[in-house]
VEXKE-931771 format. One line per 10 residues: number of its first residue (from 0); for each residue x, y, z of N, C-alpha, C, CB. Coordinates in Angstrom, 2 decimals. Glycine has a CB too. Layout:
BEGIN
NUM) X,Y,Z,X,Y,Z,X,Y,Z,X,Y,Z | ...
***
This chain:
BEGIN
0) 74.80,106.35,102.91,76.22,106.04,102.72,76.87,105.70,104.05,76.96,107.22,102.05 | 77.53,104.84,103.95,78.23,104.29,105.26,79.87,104.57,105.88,78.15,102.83,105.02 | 80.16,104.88,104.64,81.62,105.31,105.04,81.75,106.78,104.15,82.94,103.98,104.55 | 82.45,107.98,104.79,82.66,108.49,104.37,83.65,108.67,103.12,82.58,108.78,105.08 | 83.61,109.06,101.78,84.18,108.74,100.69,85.33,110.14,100.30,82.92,108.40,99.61 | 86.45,110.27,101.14,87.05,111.75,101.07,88.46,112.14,100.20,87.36,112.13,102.57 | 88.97,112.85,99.69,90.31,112.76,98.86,90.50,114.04,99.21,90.37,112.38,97.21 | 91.93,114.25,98.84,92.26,115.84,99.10,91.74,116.69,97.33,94.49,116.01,99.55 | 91.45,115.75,96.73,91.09,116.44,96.06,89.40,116.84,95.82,91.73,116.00,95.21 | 88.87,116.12,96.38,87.23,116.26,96.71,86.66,116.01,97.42,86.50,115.91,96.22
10) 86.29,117.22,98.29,86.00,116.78,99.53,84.95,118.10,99.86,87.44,116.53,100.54 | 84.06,118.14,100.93,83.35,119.31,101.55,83.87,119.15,102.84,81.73,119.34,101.49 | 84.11,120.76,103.36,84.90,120.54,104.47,83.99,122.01,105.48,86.92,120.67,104.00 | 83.64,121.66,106.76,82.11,122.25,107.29,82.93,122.29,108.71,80.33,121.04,107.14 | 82.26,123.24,109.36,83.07,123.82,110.85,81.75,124.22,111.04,84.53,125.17,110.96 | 81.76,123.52,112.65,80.41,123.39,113.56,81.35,124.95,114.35,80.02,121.34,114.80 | 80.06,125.89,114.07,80.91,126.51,115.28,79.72,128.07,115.22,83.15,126.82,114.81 | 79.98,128.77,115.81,79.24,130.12,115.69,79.20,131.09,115.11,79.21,130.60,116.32 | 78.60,131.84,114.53,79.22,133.32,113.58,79.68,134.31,114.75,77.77,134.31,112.44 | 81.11,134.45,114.12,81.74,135.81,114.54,82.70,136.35,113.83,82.26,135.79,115.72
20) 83.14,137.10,113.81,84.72,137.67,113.22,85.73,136.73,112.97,85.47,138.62,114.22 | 86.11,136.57,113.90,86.87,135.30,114.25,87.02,134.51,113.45,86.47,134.62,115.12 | 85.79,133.18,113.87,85.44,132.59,113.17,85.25,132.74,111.55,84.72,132.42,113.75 | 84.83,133.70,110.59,85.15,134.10,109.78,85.92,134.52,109.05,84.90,134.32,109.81 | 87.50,134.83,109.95,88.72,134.75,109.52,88.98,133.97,109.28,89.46,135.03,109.95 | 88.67,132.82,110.30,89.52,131.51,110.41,89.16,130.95,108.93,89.02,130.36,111.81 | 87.82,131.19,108.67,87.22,130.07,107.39,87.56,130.55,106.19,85.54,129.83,107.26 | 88.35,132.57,105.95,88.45,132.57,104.92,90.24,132.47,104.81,87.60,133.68,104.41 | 90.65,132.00,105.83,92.08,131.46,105.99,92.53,130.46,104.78,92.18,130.65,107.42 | 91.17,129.29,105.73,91.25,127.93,104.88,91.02,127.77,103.17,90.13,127.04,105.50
30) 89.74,128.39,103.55,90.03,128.18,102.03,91.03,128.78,100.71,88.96,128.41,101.66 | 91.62,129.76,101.23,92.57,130.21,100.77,93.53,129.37,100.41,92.91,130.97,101.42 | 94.10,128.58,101.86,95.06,127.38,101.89,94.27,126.14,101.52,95.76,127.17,103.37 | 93.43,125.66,101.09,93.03,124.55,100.35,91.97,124.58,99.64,92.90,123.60,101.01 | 92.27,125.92,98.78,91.65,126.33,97.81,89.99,125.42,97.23,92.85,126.32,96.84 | 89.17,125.27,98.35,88.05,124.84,98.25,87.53,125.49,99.45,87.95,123.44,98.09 | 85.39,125.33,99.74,84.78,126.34,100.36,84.68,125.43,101.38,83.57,127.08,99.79 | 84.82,126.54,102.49,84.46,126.28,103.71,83.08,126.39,104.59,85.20,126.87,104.16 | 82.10,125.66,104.72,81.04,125.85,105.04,80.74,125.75,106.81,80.40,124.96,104.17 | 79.82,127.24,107.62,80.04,127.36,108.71,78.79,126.64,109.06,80.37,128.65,109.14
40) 78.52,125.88,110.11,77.61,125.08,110.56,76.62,125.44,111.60,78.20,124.15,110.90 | 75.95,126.04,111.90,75.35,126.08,113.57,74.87,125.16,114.13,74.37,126.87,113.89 | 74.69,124.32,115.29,73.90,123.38,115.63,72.46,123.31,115.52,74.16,123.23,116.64 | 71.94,123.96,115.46,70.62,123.95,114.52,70.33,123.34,113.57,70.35,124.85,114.02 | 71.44,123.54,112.51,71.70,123.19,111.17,72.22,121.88,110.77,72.52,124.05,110.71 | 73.01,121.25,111.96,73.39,119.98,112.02,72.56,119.12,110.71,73.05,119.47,113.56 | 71.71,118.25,111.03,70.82,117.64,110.51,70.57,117.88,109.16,69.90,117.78,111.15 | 70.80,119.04,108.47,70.65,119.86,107.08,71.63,119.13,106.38,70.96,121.57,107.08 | 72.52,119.76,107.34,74.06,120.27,106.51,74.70,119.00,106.32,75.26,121.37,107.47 | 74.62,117.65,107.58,75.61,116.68,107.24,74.66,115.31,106.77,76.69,116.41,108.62
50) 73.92,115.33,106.64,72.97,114.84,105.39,73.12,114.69,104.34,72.16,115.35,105.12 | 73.99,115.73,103.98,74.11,116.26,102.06,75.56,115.35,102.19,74.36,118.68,101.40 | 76.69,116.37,101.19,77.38,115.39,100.70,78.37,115.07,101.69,77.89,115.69,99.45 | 79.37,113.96,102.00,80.08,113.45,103.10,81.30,114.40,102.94,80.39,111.80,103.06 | 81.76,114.60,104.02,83.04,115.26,104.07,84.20,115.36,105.34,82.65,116.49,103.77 | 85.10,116.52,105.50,85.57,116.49,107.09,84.63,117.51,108.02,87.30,117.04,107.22 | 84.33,116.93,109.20,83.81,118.21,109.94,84.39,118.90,111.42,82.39,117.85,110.21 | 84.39,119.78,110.98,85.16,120.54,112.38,84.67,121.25,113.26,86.05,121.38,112.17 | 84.89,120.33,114.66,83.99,121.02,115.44,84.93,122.12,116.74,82.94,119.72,116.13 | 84.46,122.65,116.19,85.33,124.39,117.23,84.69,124.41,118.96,84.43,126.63,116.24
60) 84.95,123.63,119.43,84.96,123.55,120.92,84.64,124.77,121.36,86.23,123.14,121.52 | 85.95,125.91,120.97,85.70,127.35,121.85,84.59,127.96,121.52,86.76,128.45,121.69 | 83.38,127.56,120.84,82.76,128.05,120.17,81.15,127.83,121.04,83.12,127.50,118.79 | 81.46,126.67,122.13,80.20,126.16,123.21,80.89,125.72,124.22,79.14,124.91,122.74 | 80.03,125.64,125.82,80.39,125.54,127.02,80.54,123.97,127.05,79.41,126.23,128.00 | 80.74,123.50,128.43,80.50,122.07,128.19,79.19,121.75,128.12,81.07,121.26,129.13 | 77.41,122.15,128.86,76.55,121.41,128.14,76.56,121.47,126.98,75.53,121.54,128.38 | 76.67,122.59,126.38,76.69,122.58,124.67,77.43,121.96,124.01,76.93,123.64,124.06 | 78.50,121.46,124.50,79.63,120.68,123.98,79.13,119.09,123.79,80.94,120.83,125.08 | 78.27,118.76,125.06,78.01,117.47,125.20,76.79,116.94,124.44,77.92,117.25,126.52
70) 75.62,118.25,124.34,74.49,118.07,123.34,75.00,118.30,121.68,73.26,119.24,123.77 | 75.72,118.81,121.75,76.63,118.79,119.79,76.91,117.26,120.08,78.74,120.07,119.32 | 78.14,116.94,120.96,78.54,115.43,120.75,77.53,114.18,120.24,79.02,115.01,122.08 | 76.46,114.02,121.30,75.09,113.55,121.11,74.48,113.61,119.37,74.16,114.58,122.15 | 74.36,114.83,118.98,74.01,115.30,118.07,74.62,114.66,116.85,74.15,116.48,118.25 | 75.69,114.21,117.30,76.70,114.22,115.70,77.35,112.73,115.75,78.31,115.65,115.65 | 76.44,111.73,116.71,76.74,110.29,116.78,76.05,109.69,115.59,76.27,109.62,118.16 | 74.95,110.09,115.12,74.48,109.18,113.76,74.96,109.56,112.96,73.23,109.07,113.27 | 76.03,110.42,112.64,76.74,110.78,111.73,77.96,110.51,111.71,76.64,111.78,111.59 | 78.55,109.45,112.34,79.82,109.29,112.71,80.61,108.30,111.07,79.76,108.35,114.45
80) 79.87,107.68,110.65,80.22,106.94,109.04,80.50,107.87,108.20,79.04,106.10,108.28 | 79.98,109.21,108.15,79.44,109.47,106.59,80.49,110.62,107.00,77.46,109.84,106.01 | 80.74,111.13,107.73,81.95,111.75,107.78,83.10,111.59,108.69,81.68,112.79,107.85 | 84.77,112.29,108.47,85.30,112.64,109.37,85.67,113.85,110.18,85.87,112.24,109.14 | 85.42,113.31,111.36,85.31,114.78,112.52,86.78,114.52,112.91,83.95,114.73,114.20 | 86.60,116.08,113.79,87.64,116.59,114.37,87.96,117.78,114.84,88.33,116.43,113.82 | 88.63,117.16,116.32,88.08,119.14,117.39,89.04,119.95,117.03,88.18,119.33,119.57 | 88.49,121.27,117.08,89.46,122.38,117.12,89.29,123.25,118.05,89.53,123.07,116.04 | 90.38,123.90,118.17,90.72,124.64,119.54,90.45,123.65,120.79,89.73,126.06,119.72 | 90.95,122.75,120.51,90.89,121.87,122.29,92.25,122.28,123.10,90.97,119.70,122.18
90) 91.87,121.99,124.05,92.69,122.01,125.31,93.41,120.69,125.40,91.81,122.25,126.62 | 94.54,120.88,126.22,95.08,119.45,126.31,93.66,118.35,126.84,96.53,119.46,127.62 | 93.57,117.54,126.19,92.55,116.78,126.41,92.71,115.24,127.36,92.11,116.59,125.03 | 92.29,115.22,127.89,92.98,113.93,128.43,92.14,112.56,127.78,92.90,113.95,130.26 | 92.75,111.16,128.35,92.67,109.77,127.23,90.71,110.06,127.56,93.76,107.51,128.01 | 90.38,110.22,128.98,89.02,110.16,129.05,88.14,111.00,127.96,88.72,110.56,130.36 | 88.52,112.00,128.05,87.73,112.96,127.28,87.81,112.41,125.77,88.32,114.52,127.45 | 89.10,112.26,125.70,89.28,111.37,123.97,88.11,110.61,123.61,90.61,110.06,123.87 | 88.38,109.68,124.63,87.49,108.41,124.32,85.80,108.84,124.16,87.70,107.22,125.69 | 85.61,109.89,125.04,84.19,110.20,124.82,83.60,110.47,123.75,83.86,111.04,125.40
100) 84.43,110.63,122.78,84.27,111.38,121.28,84.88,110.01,120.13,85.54,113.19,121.19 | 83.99,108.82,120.56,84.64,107.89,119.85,85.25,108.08,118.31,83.76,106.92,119.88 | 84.40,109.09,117.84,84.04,109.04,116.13,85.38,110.39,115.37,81.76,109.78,115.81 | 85.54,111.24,116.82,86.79,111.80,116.32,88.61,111.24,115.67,86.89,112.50,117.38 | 88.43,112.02,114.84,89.94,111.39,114.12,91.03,112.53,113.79,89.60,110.60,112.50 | 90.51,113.50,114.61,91.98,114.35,114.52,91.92,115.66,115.78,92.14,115.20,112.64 | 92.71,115.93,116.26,92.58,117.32,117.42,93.53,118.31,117.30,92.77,116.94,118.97 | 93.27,119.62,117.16,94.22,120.48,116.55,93.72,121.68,117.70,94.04,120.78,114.66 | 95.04,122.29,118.54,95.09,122.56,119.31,94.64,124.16,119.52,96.04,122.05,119.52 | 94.33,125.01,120.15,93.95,126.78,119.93,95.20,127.41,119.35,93.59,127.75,121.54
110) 96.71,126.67,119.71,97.84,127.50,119.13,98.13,127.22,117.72,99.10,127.29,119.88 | 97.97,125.94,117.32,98.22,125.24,116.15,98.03,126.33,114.51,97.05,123.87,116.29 | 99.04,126.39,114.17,98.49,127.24,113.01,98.20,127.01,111.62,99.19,128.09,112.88 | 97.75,127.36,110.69,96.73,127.22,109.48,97.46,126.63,109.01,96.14,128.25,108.64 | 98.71,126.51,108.75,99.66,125.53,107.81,99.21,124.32,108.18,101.33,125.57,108.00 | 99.66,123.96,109.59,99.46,123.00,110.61,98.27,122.28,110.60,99.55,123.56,111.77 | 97.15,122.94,110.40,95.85,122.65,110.48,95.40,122.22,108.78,95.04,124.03,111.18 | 95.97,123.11,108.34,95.53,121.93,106.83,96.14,120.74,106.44,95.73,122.53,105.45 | 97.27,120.75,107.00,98.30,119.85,106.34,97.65,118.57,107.42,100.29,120.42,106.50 | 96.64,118.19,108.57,96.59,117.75,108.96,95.21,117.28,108.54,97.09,118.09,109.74
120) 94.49,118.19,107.58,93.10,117.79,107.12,93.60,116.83,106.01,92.04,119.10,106.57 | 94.65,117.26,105.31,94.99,116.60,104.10,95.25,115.20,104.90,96.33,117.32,103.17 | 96.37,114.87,105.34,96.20,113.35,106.21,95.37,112.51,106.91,96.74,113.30,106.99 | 93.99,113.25,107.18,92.84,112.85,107.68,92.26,112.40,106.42,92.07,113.88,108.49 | 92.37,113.01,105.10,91.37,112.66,104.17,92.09,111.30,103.49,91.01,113.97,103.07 | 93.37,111.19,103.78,93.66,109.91,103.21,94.00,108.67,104.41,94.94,110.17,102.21 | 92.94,109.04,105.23,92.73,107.73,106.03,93.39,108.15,107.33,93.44,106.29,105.34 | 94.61,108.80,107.71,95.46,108.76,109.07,94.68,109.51,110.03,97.00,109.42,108.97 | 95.03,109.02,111.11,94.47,110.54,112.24,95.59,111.32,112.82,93.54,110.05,113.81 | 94.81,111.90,112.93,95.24,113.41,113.73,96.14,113.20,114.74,94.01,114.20,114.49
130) 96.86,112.47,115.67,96.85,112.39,117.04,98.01,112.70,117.38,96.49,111.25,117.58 | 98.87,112.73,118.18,100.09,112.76,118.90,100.42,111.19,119.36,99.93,113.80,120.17 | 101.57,110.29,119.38,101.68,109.28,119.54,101.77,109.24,120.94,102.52,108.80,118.83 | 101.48,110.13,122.20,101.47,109.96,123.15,99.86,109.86,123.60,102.32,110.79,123.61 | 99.51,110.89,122.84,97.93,110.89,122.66,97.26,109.63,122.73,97.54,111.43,121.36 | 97.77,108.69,121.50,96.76,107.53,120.96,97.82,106.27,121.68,96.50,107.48,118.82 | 98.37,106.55,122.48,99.01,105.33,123.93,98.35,105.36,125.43,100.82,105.72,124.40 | 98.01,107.41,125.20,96.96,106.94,126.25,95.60,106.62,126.28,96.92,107.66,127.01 | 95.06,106.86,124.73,93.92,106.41,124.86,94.16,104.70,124.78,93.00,107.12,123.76 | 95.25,104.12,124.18,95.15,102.40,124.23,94.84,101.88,125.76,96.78,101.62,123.72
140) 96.01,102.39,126.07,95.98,102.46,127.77,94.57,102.73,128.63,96.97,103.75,128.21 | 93.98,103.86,128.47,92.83,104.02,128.82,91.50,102.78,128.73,92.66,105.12,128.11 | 91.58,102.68,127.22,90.42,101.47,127.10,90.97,100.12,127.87,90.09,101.02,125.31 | 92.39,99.66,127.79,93.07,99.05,128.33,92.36,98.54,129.38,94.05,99.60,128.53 | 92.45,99.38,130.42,91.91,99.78,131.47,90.22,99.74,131.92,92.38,100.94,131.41 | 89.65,100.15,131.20,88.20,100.25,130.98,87.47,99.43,130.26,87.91,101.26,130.50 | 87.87,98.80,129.24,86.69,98.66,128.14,87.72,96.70,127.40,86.66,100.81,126.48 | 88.02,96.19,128.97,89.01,94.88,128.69,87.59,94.08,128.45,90.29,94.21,130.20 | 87.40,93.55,127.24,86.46,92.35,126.79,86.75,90.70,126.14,85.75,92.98,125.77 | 86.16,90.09,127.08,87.03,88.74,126.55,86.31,88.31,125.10,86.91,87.25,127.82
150) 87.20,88.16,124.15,87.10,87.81,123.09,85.91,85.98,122.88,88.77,87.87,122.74 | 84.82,86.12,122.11,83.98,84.84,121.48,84.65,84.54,120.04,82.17,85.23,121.26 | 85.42,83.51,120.50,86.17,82.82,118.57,84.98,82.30,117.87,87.54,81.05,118.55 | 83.73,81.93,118.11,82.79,81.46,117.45,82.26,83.01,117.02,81.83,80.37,118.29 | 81.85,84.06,117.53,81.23,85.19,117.00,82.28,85.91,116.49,80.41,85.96,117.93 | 83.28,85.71,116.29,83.93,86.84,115.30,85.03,85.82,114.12,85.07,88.24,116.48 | 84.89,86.04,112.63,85.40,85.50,111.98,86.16,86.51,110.99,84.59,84.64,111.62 | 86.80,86.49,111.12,87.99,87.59,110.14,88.70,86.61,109.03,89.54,88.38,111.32 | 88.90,87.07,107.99,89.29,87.02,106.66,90.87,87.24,106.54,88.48,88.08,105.89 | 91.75,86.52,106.03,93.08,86.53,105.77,93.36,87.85,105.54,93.48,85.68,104.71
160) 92.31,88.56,104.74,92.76,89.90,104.46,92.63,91.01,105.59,92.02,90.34,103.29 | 91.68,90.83,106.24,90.74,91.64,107.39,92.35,91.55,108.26,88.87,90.58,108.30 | 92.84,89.83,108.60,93.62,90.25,109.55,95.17,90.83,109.02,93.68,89.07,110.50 | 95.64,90.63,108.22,96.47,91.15,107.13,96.59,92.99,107.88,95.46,90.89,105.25 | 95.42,93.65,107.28,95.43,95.03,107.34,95.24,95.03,109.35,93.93,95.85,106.13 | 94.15,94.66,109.88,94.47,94.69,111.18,96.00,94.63,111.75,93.77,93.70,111.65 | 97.08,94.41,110.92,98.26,94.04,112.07,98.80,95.48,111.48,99.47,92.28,111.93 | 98.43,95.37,110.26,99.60,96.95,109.62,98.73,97.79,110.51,99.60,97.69,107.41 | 97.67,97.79,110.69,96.97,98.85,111.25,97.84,99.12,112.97,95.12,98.32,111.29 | 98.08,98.17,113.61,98.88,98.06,114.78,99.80,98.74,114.83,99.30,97.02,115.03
170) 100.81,98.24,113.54,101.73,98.89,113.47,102.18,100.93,112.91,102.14,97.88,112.83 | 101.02,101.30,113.46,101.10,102.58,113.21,100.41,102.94,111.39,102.82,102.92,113.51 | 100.69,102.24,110.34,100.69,102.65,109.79,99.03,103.30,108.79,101.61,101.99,109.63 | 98.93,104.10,107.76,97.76,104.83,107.37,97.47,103.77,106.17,98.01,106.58,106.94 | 96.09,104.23,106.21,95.40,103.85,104.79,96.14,103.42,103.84,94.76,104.87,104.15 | 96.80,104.64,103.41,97.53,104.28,101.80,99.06,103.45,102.21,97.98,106.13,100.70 | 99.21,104.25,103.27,100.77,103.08,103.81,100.14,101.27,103.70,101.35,103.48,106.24 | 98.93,100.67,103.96,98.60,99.77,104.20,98.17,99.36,102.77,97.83,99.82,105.25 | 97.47,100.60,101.48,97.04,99.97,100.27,98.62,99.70,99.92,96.00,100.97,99.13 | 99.29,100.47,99.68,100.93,100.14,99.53,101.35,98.70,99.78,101.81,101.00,100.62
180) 101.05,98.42,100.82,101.91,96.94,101.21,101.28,96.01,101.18,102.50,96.74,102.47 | 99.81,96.50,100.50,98.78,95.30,100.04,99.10,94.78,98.63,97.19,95.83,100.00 | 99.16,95.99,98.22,99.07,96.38,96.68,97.40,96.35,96.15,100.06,95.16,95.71 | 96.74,97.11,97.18,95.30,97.33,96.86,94.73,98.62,96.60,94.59,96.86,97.81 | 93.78,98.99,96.00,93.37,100.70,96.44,93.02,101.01,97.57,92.29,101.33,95.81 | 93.33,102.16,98.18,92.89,103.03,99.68,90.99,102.56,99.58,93.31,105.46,99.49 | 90.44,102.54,98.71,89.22,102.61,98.70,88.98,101.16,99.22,88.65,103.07,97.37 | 89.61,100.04,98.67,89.25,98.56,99.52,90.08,98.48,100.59,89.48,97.13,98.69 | 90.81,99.03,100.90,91.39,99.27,102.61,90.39,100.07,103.82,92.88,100.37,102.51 | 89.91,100.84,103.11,88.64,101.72,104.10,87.28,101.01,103.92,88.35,103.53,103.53
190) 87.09,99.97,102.84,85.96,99.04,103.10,86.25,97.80,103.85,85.38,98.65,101.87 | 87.97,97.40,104.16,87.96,96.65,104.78,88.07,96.76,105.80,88.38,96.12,104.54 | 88.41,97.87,106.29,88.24,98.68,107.96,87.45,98.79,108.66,88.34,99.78,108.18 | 86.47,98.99,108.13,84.78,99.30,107.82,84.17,97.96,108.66,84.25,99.28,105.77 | 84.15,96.81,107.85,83.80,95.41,108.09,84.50,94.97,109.59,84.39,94.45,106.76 | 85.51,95.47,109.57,86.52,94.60,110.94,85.68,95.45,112.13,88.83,95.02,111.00 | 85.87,97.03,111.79,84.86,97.92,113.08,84.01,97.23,113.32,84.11,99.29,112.83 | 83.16,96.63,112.00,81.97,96.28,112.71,81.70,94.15,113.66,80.76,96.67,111.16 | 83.09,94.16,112.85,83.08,92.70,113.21,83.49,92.72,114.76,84.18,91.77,112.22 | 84.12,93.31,115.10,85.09,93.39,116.47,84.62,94.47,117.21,86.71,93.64,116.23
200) 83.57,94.99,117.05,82.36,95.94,117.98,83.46,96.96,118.38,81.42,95.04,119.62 | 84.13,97.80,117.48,84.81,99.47,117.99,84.20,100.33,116.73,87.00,99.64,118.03 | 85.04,101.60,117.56,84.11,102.82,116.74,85.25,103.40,116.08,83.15,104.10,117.75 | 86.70,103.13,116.19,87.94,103.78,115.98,89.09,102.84,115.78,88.21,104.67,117.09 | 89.91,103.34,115.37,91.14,102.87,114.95,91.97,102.74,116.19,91.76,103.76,113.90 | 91.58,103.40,117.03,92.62,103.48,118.37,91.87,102.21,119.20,92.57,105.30,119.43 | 90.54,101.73,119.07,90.11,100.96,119.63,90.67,99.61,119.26,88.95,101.16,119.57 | 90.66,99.43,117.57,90.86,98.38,117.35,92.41,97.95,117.21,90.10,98.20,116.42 | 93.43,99.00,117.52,94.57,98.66,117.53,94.52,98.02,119.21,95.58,99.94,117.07 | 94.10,98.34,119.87,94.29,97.73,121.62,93.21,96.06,121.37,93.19,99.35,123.31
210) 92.34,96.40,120.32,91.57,94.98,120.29,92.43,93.99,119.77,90.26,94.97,119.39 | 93.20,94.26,118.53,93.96,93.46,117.93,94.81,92.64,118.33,94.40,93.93,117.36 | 95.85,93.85,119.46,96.92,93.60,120.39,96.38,92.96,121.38,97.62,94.71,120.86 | 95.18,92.49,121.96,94.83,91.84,122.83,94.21,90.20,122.34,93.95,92.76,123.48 | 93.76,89.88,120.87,92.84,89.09,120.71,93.24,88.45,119.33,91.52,89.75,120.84 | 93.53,89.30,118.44,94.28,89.02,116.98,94.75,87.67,117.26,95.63,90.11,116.51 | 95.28,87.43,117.77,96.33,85.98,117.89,95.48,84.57,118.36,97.68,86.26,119.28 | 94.68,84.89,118.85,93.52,83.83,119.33,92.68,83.50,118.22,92.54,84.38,120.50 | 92.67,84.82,117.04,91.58,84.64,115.73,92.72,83.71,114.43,90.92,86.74,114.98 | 93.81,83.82,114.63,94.84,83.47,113.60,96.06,84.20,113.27,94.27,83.41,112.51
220) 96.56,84.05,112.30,97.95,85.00,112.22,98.80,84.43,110.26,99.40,84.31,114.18 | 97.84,85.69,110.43,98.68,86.06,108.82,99.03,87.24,108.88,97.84,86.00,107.37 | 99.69,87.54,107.07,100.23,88.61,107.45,101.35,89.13,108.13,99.62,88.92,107.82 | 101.24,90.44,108.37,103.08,90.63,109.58,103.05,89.89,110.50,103.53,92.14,110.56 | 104.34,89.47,110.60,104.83,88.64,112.31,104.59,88.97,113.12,105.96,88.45,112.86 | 105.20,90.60,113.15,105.15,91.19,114.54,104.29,92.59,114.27,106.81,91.46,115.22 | 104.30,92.95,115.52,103.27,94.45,115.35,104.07,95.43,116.55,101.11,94.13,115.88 | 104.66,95.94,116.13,106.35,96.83,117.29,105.18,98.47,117.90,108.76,97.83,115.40 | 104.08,98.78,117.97,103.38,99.69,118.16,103.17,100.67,117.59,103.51,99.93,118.85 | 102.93,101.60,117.49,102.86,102.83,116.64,103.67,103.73,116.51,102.03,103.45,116.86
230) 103.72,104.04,115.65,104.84,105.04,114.80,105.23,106.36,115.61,104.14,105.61,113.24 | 106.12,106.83,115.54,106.37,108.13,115.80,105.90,109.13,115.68,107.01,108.38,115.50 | 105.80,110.07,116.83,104.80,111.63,116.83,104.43,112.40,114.94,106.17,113.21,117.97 | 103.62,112.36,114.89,103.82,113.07,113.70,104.32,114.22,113.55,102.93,113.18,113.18 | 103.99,114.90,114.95,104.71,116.59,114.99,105.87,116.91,114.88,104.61,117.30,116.09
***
């Protein structure tokens, strides 16, 4: 399976992290608050566990040092389609560290609390990420900076529709905000997301909003006029 297939109403939801107390509070928190099971992961188990059925996965940072942090990361790159990730207990993170974790789509902080933290799984499962709008300006900025590629109009061909959702995508808005103003299902909006990632060589939504804003206009222009940046903090 290539894209992960997630709803708030069906979903498996798995936390990479270690057995402890703690940790075991935390998981019988959740499911409490989104009354479905929470499954604890060890890195060992990786390979088992996200194999089976697609879902969100959460990976608990405080839970490994940084080599361990960096061999999980490694670990959980061929799995970046079939589910969505997302750190917990991070530290203010900066755009670098972001970017290192291309495949992440949400970061929820050590203070952040269980309300906070579900209500943010629920928006992950219908397409949005996680981020802070200062967050996902400095990662634009960052690649900006790093990862500037001059666009081939003969190797990339996008579809009225492809660029259509690429501009709403600019403009801040989610999945279903975008099936909305299509008048399509969320399900052919995340297959058409899917296709553009792979047409325009990114791994993220934050990538391809800085690709768009740089190159979109050289490929054609349908769809919205303008693209005014991304939306307001969600917090």
């Amino acid at each position: 399976m290539n894209q992960a297939e997630t709803t708030s109403d069906s979903y498996t939801l798995l936390l990479i992290s270690q057995p402890s107390m703690s940790v075991s509070a935390l998981m019988t928190c959740l499911e409490k608050a989104i009354h479905s099971e929470v499954e604890l992961v060890t890195p060992d188990a990786i390979t088992d566990k996200l194999t089976a059925r697609p879902g969100l996965v959460l990976v608990d940072l405080n839970a490994f040092d940084d080599i361990a942090t960096e061999q999980l990361k490694q670990s959980l790159i061929p799995f970046a389609d079939q589910h969505v990730f997302a750190l917990l207990n991070a530290h203010d993170l900066s755009a670098k560290e972001l970017a290192s974790w291309p495949f992440i789509k949400g970061v929820f902080k050590k203070e952040d609390e269980i309300r906070h933290l579900c209500y943010g799984i629920e928006k992950m499962f219908s397409g949005e990420y996680w981020l802070p709008r200062h967050k996902m300006a400095a990662l634009i900025h960052y690649y900006q900076q790093h990862h500037q590629q001059a666009i081939d109009e003969q190797a990339i061909v996008l579809t009225n529709r492809e660029q259509q959702i690429l501009r709403h995508l600019v403009t801040g808005a989610s999945n279903q905000d975008i099936a909305r103003a299509l008048d399509v299902s969320e399900h052919t909006v995340k297959s058409h997301l899917y296709n553009v990632f792979k047409k325009i060589n990114v791994k993220n939504r934050v990538q391809a909003v800085f690709w768009a804003k740089n190159n979109l206009s050289l490929i054609g222009s349908t769809g919205l006029e303008a693209y005014p940046g991304i939306d307001d903090d969600h917090r």
